[in-house]
C-alpha positions as CSV (number, residue, x, y, z in Angstrom):
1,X,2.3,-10.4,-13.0
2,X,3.7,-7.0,-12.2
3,X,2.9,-6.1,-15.9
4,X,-1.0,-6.9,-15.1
5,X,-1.3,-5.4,-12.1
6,X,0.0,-2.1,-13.8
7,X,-2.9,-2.5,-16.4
8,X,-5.2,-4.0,-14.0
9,X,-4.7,-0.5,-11.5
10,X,-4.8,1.8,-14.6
11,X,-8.2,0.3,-15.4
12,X,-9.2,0.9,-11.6
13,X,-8.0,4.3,-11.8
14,X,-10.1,5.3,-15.0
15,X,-13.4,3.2,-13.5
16,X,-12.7,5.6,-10.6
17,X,-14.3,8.8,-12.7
18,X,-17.3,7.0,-14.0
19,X,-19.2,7.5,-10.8
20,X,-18.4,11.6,-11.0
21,X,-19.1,11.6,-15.1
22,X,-22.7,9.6,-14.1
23,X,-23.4,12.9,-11.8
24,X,-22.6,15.6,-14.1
25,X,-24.8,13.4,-17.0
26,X,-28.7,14.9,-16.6
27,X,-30.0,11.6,-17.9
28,X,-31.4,9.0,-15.9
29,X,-29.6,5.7,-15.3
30,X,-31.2,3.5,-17.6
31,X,-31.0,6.2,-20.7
32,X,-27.3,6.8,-19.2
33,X,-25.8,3.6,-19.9
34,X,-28.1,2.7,-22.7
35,X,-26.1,6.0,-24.8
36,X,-22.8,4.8,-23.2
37,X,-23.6,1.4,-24.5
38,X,-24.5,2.5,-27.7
39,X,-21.3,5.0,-28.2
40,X,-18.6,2.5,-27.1
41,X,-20.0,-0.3,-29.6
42,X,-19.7,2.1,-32.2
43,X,-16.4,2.7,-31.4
44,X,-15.2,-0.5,-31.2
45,X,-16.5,-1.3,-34.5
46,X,-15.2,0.9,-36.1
47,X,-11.7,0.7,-34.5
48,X,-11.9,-3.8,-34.9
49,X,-13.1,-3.0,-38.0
50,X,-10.0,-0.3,-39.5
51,X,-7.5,-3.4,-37.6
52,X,-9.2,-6.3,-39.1
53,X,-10.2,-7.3,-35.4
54,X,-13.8,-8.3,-36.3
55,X,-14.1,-11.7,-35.7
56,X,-17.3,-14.6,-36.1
57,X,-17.4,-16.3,-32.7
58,X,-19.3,-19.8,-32.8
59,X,-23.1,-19.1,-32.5
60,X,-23.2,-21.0,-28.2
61,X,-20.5,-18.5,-27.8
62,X,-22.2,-15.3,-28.8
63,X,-25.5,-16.4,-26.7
64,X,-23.2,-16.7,-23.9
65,X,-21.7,-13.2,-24.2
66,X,-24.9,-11.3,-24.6
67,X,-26.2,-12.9,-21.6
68,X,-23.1,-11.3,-19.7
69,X,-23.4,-8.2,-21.4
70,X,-27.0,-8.2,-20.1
71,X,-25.6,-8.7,-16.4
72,X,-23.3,-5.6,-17.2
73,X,-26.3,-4.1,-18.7
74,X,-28.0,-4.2,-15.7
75,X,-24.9,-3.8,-13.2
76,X,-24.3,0.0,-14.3
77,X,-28.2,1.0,-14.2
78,X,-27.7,-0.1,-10.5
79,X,-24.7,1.5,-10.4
80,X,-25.4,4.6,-11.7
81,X,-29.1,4.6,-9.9
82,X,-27.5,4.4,-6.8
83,X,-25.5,7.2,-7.2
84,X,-28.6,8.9,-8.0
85,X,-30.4,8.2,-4.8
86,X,-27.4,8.7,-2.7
87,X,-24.3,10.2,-3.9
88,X,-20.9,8.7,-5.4
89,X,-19.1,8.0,-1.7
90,X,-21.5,5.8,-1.0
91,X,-22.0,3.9,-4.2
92,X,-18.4,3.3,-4.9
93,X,-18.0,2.1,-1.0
94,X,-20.3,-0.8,-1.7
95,X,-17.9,-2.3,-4.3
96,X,-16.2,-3.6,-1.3
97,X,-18.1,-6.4,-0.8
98,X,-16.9,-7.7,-4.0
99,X,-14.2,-9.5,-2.2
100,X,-16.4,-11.8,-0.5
101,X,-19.2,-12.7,-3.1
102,X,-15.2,-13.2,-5.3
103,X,-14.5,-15.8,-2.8
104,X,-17.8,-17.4,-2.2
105,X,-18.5,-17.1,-5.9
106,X,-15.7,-18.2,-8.0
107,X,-15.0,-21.7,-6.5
108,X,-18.2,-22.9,-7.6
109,X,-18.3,-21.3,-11.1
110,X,-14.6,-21.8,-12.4
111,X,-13.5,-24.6,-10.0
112,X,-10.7,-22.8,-8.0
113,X,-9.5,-23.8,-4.7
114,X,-12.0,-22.0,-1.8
115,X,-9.5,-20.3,0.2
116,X,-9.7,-19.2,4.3
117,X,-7.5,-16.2,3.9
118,X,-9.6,-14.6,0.9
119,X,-12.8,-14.7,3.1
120,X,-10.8,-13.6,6.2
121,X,-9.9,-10.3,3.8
122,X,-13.2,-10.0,2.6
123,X,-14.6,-9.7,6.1
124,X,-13.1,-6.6,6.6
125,X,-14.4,-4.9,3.7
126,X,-18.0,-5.8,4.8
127,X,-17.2,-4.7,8.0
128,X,-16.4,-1.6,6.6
129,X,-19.6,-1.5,4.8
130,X,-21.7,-2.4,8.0
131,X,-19.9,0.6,9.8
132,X,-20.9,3.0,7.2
133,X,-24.4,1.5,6.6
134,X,-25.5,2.7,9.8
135,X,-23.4,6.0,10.4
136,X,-27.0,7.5,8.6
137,X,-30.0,6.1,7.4
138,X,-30.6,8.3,4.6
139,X,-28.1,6.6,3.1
140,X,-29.1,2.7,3.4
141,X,-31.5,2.9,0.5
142,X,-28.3,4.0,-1.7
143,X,-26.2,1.0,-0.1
144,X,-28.7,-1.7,-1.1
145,X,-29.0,-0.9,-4.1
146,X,-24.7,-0.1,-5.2
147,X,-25.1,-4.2,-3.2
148,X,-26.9,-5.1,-5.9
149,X,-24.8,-3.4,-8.5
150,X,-21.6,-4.8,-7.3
151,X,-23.1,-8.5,-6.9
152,X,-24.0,-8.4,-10.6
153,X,-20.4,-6.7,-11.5
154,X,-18.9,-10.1,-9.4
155,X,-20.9,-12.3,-11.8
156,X,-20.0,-11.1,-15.3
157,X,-16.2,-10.9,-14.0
158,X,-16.6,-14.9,-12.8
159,X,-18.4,-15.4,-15.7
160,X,-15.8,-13.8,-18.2
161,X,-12.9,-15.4,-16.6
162,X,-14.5,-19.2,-18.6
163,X,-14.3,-17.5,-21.9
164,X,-10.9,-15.2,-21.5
165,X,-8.8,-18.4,-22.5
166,X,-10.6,-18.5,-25.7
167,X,-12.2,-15.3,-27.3
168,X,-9.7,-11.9,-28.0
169,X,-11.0,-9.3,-25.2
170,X,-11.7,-6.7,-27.0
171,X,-14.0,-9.6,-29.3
172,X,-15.7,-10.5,-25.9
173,X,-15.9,-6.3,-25.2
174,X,-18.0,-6.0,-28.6
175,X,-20.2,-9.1,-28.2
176,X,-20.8,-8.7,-24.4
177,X,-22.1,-4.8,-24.9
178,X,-24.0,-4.8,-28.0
179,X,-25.7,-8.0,-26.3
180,X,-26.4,-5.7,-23.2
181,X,-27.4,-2.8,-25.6
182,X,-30.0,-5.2,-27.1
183,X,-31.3,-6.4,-23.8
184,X,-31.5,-3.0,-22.3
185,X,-33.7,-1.6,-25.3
186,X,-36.1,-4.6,-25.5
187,X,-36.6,-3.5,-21.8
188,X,-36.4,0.2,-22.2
189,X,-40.1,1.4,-23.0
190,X,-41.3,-0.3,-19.4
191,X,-38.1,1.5,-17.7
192,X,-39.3,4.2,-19.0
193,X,-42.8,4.0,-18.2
194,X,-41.9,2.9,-14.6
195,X,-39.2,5.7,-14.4
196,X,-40.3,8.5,-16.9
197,X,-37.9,10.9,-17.6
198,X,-38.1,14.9,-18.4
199,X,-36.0,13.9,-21.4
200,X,-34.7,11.5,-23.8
201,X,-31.9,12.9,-25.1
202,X,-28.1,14.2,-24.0
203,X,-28.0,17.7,-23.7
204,X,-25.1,19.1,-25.6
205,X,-22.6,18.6,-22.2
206,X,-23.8,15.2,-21.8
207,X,-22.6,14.0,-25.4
208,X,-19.0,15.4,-23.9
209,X,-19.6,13.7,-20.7
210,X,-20.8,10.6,-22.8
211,X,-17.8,10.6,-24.9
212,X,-15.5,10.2,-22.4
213,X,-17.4,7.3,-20.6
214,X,-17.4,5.6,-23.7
215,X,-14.0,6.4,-24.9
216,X,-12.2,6.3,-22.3
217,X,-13.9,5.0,-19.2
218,X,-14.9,1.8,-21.0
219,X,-12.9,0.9,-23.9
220,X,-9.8,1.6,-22.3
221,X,-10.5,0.3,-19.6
222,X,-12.3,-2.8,-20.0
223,X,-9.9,-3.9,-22.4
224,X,-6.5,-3.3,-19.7
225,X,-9.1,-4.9,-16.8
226,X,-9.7,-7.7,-19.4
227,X,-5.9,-8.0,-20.3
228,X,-4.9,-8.2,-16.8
229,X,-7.8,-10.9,-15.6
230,X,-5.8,-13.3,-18.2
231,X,-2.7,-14.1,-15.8
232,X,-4.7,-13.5,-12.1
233,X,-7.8,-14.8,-10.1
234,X,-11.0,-13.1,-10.4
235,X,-10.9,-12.4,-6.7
236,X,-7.3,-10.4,-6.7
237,X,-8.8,-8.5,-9.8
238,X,-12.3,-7.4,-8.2
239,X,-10.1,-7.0,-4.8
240,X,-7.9,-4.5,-6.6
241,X,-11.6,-2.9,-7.7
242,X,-11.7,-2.0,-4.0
243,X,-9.7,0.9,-4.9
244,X,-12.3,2.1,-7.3
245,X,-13.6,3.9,-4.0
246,X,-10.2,5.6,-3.3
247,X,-10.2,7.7,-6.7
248,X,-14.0,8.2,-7.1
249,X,-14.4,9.3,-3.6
250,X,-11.0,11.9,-3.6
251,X,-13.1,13.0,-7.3
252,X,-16.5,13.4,-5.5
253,X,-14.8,15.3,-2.6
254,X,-13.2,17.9,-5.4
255,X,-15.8,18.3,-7.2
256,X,-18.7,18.1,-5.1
257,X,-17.8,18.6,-1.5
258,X,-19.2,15.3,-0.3
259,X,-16.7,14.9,2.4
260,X,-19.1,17.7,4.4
261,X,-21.7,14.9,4.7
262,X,-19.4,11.9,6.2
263,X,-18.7,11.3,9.5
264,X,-15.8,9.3,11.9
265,X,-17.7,6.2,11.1
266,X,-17.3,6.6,7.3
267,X,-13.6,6.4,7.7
268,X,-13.2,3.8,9.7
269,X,-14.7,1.4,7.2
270,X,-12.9,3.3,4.1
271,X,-9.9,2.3,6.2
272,X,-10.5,-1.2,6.6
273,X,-11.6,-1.6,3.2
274,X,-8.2,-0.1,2.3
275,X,-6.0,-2.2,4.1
276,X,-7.8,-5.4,2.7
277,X,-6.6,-4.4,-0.8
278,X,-3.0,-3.8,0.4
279,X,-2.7,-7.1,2.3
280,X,-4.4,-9.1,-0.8
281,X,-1.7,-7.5,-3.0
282,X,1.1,-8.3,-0.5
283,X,-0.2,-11.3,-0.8
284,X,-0.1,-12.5,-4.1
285,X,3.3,-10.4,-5.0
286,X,4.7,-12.5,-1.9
287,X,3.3,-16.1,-3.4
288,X,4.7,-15.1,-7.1
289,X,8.3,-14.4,-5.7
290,X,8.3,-17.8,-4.0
């Protein structure tokens, strides 16, 4: 358990620059994650490939992973647009709430046991959100939409945790994206048309920026998230995603000063959501010792 959590916190840690790399990246967010997309499949095609990794996964199998992919698809073009229309603080705040979809969610998609105590510490996460939601209304529009994002980010983890038991990670890493890739470019001529952009390709700082998404703010990182969700619950993993916030928002003050537009009310509910995560992972370290 210690071992996962390790991985499972690394993971959280590099997820914790993607909201600061989606700034600095002049694309829009649908062109955004469609090159991220692209670069990490041909990454890990390349490295499956050079390790003999590739493997042909049962035809119900490979529908069922390009469906997730297209909710994770679709979970970092809300991401990322929501950083667009607000900034990163904000956007990583909302992930949050993932606690409580988690513990609404999972017991009716994987059949574990609905538990008191996970809502209770989900509460106080969305508590947190509701404080900052109103410390300034140019904000909300930012907050519904990171909602959105993390709601779909809930589903594909529920949804991965059915297939974990049976399909490699980094296998269900390949499948999942290049079914999102698919999904996104089928789509991508209306985004575009409903969301025209000055330009459709990376400037030569974006394709460094890009890069390191792929590299190492996806591969690396899905596959130690992935790793990790095979010996705990969905709910401690997207918990422990509640700390996504901690590192992005430290990043986004550095870099961009964003602490000059937060208020008392802003930490209040970063400090609730904060002590959710610590109690969940007293929790669980307490209930493996005994």
């Amino acid at each position: 358990m210690k071992s996962s959590l390790i991985k499972l916190h690394l993971a959280v840690f590099l997820w914790g620059f993607t909201g600061v790399l989606g700034r600095l990246i002049s694309l829009n967010e649908g062109l955004l994650v469609w090159y991220r997309m692209l670069i990490t499949i041909i990454t890990l095609f390349l490295l499956m490939w050079r390790q003999g990794a590739l493997q042909k996964l049962p035809r119900k199998t490979v529908l069922q992973l390009f469906g997730i992919g297209g909710i994770v698809a679709l979970h970092w073009v809300f991401f990322y647009g929501a950083i667009k229309v607000s900034n990163i603080s904000i956007t990583l705040i909302c992930l949050s709430s993932s606690g409580l979809i988690t513990a609404l969610m999972e017991p009716f998609i994987v059949g574990s046991k609905f538990s008191i105590r996970e809502v209770a510490l989900s509460l106080m996460g969305i508590v947190g959100i509701y404080l900052i939601f109103h410390f300034d209304s140019k904000f909300q529009k930012g907050i519904i939409v990171g909602m959105i994002a993390t709601f779909l980010s809930v589903a594909f983890s529920v949804l991965n945790k059915r297939l974990l038991n049976n399909v490699p990670s980094k296998s269900i890493m390949l499948y999942e994206l290049t079914g999102g890739w698919l999904i996104l470019s089928l789509f991508m001529p209306l985004y575009l048309k409903l969301f025209p952009s000055m330009s459709l390709f990376p400037t030569s700082l974006d394709w460094g920026w890009l890069i390191i998404l792929s590299w190492v703010c996806t591969v690396l990182a899905m596959d130690l998230s992935l790793q990790a969700l095979r010996h705990m619950s969905v709910f401690t993993q997207n918990l422990t995603l509640n700390l996504e916030p901690v590192y992005g928002i430290i990043l986004a003050f550095i870099v961009f000063k964003e602490n000059k537009n937060l208020n008392a009310s802003f930490y209040v509910g970063f400090g609730l959501i904060a002590l959710s995560v610590a109690f969940q992972m007293i929790r669980v370290l307490h209930y493996k010792k005994h």
